[in-house]
C-alpha positions in Angstrom: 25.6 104.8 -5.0 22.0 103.6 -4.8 23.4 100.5 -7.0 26.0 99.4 -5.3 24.3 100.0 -1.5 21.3 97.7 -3.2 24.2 94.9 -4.1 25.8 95.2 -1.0 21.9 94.7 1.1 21.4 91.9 -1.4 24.6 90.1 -0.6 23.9 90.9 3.5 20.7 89.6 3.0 21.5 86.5 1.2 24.1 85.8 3.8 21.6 86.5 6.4 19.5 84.2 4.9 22.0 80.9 4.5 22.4 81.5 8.2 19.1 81.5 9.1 18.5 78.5 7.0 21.7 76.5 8.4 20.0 77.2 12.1 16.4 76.1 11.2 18.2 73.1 9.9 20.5 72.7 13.2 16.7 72.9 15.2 15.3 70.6 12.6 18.1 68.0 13.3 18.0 68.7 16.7 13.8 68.1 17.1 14.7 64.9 15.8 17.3 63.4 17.6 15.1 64.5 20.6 12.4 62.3 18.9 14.7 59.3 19.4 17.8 59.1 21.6 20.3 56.6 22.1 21.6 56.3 25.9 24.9 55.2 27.3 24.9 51.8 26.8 23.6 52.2 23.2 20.2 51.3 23.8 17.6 53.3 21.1 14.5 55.2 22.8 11.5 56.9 21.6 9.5 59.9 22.4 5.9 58.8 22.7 3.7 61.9 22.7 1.1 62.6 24.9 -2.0 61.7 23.9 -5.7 59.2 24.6 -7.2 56.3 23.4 -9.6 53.7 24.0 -8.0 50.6 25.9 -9.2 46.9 26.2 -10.9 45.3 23.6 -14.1 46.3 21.7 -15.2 42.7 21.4 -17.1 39.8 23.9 -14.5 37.2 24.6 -17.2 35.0 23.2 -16.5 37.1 19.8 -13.1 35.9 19.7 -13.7 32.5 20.8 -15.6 31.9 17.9 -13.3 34.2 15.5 -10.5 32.1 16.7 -11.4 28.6 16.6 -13.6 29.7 13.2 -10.1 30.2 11.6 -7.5 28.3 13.5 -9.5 25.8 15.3 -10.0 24.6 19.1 -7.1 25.7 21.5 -6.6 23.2 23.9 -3.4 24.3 25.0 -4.2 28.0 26.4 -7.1 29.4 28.9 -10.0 30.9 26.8 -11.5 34.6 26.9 -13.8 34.6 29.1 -12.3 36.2 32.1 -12.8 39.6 30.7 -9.6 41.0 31.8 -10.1 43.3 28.8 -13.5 44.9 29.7 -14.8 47.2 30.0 -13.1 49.2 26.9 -12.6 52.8 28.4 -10.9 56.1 27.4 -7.7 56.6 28.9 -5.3 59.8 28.5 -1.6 60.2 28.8 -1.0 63.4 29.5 2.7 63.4 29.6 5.1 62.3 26.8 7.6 59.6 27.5 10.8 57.9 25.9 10.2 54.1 25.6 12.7 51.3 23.6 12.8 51.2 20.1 13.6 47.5 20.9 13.2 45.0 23.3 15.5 45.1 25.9 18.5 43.4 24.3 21.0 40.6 25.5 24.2 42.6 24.8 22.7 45.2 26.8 21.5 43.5 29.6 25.0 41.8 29.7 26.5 45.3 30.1 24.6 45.8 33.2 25.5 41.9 34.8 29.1 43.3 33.8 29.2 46.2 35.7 27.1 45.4 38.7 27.4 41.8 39.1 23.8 41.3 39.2 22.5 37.7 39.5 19.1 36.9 38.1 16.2 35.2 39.8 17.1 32.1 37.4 20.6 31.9 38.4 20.1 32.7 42.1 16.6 31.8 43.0 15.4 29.5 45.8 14.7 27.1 42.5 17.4 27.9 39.6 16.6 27.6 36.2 13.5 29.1 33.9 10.7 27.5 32.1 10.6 26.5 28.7 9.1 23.4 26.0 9.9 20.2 27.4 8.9 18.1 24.7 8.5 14.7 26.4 6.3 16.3 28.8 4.8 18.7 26.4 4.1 21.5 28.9 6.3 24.5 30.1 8.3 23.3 32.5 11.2 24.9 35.0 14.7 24.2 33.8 17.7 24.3 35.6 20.2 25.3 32.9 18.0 27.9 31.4 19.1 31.8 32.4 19.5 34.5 30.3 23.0 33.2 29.0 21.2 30.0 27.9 17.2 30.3 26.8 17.5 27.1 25.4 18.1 27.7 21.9 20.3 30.2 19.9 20.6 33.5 20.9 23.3 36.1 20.1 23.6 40.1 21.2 21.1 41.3 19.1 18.2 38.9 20.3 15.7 40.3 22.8 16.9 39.0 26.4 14.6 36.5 27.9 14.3 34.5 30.8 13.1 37.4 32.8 11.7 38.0 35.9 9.9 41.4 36.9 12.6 41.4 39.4 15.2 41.5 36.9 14.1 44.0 34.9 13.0 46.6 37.8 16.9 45.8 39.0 18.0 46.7 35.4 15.5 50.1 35.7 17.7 50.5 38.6 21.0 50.4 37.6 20.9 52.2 34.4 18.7 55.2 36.0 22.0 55.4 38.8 24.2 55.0 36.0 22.5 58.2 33.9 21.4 60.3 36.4 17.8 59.6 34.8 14.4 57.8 35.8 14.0 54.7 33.9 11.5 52.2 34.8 9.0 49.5 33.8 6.3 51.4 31.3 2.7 51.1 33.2 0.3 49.1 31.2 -1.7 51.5 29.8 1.8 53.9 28.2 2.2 50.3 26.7 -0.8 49.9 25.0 -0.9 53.0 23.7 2.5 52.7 22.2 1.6 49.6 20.7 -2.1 50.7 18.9 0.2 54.3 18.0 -3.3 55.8 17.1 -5.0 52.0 15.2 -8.4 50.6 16.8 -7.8 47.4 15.5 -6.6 43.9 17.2 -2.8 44.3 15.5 -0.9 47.4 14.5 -1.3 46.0 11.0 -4.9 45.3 11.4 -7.9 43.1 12.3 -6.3 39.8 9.9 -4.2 38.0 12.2 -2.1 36.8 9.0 -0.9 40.1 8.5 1.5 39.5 11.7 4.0 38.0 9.8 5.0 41.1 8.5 5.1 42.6 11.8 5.6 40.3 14.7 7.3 36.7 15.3 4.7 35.1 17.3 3.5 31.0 16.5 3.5 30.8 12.6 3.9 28.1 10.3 7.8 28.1 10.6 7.5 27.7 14.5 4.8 24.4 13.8 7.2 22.9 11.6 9.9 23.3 14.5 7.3 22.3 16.9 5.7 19.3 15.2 4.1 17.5 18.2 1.6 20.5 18.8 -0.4 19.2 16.2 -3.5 21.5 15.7 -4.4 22.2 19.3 -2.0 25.6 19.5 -3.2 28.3 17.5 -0.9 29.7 15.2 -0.9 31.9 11.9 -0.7 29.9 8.4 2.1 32.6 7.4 5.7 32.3 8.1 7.6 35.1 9.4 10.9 32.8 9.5 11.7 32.2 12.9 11.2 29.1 15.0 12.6 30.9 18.0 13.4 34.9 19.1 14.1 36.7 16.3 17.0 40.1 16.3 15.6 42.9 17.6 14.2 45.8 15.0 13.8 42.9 12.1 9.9 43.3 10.8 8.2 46.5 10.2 7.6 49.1 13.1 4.2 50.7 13.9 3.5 54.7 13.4 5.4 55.4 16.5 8.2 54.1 15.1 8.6 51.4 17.7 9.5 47.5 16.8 8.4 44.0 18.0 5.5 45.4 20.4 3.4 42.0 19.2 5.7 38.7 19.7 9.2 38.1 20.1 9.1 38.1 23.9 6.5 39.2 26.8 7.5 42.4 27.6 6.5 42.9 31.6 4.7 46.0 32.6 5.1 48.0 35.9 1.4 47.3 37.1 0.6 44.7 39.7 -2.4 42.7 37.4 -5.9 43.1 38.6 -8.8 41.2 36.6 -11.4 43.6 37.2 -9.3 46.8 37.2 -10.1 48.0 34.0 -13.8 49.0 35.6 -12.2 51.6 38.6 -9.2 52.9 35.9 -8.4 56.4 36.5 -8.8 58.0 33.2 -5.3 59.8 33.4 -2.0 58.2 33.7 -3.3 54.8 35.2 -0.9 53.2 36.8 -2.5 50.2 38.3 -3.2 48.6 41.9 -1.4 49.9 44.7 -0.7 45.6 45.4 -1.0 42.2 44.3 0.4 39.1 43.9 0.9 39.1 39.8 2.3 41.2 37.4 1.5 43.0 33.7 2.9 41.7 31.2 1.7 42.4 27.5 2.7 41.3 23.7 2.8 37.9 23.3 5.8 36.5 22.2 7.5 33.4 19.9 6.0 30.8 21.6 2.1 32.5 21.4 -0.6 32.7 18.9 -2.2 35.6 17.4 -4.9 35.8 20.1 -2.5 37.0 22.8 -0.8 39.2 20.7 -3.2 41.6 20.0 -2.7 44.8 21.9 -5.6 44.5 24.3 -4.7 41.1 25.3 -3.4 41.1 29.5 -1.3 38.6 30.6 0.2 38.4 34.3 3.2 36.3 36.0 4.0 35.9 40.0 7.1 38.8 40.3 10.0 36.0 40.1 8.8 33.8 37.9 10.9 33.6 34.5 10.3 32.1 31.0 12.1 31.6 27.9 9.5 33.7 26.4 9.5 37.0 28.6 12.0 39.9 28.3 10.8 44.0 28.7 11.9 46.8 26.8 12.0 50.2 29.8 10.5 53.7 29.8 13.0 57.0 30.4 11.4 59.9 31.8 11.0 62.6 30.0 12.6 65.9 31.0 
């Protein structure tokens, strides 16, 4: 009797145990398909956790002057450092975890939402059509009619970051898809963006201090895009590696960063929520900043194709007037978390 009621525990237990096993498993799978979602129009996003870290850079933009034209020479093409957009380098905390884009923002996607809303972007309905790209005979960035995001001016299919954005277009994108889900997407501040890009590094790069390690991690200016770009000469900085791509690259194609995110350096801009303030950085909030209340410019942060490895480094700021639109600039959007 004592035998076979000792078999017949065992067996309950083990039973017990298989099920208690499959449902830890079930949570397991469930934990991480919360870590990254995919939405309704088959965009990928990822929970950030909440967390702090030290934004703007740790060095004099005399430092990098001379780092930079040490290794890559003058740059006669871009503005130099010494604004100090970046300073001073202070502690900031996000005390909330959010869902942000695997990816950039991608064409296919972004032609969903022209689909179904009928949307016209600033470059195909503004006061001046057309966005700016090369123009080689000039050689400066210049506004062209026939560029949108249907045309950037060179090859692009589905799976390329979108580009010829304006901050207008992509708060009306933000728009649309929070109506269409029932949830808040929107523009990530600058600050949830640099902390998703340094995803706990100190250094200049996700990959490190070297800008040459880029090419395993970004498309930015490279030795592919001078050869494609041969009347730059030496003035543009650009790494001596290749990373393959003259122009935009697919989405997700080089290696992501510890938060599992891809492209944050190069590719395209990627335009922040925050109106750009030079010397906000010395008033910042330390929780959640999100920003001046006004202005007449723009975040936006990354680098992209076109840019060398001095603006892709995660503290680097760039701004842009609210309608203005390049062949360089896309955004990839925040979701709310519940």
């Amino acid at each position: 009797m004592f035998r076979k009621t000792s078999i017949a525990f065992l067996v309950a237990l083990a039973a017990l145990g298989a099920v208690t096993f499959a449902m830890a498993q079930e949570r397991k799978q469930a934990d991480g398909e919360r870590k990254q979602i995919t939405n309704s129009i088959g965009m990928k996003l990822t929970l950030i956790p909440a967390g702090e870290f030290k934004m703007g850079s740790g060095e004099t933009a005399e430092e990098m002057d001379t780092f930079f034209e040490k290794h890559y020479g003058p740059r006669f093409l871009l503005p130099r450092f010494n604004e100090g957009h970046e300073h001073p380098q202070h502690q900031v905390r996000i005390t909330k975890p959010f869902y942000l884009g695997t990816y950039h923002v991608t064409r296919g996607q972004f032609r969903r939402f022209v689909h179904e809303s009928g949307y016209k972007t600033d470059a195909e309905n503004g006061f001046e059509p057309g966005a700016k790209g090369w123009y080689r005979r000039k050689g400066k960035l210049v506004l062209n009619k026939d560029y949108s995001w249907r045309n950037a001016g060179f090859e692009q299919t589905d799976e390329h970051p979108v580009v010829c954005m304006s901050w207008n277009d992509a708060a009306a994108f933000c728009k649309w898809l929070s109506k269409k889900e029932g949830k808040t997407y929107r523009l990530p501040t600058e600050a949830e963006w640099e902390y998703a890009c340094r995803a706990g590094t100190t250094t200049w790069y996700y990959s490190g201090d070297d800008p040459e390690t880029l090419a395993k991690v970004a498309n930015v200016a490279d030795a592919t895009f001078r050869a494609g770009f041969p009347e730059f000469g030496f003035p543009l900085i650009a790494i001596k590696a290749s990373d393959g791509y003259v122009y935009t690259s697919p989405v997700g194609h080089f290696k992501p960063n510890a938060f599992a995110l891809y492209d944050m350096h190069g590719n395209a801009w990627q335009l922040c929520a925050d109106w750009f303030d030079e010397d906000y950085y010395g008033k910042s909030p330390t929780d959640n900043p999100k920003g001046p209340d006004n202005g007449g410019y723009r975040v936006f942060r990354g680098g992209s194709w076109f840019n060398g490895p001095q603006v892709a480094r995660s503290a680097d700021r760039g701004f842009t007037e609210p309608s203005d639109r390049a062949n360089t600039t896309g955004f990839r959007v925040v979701r709310v978390a519940e």
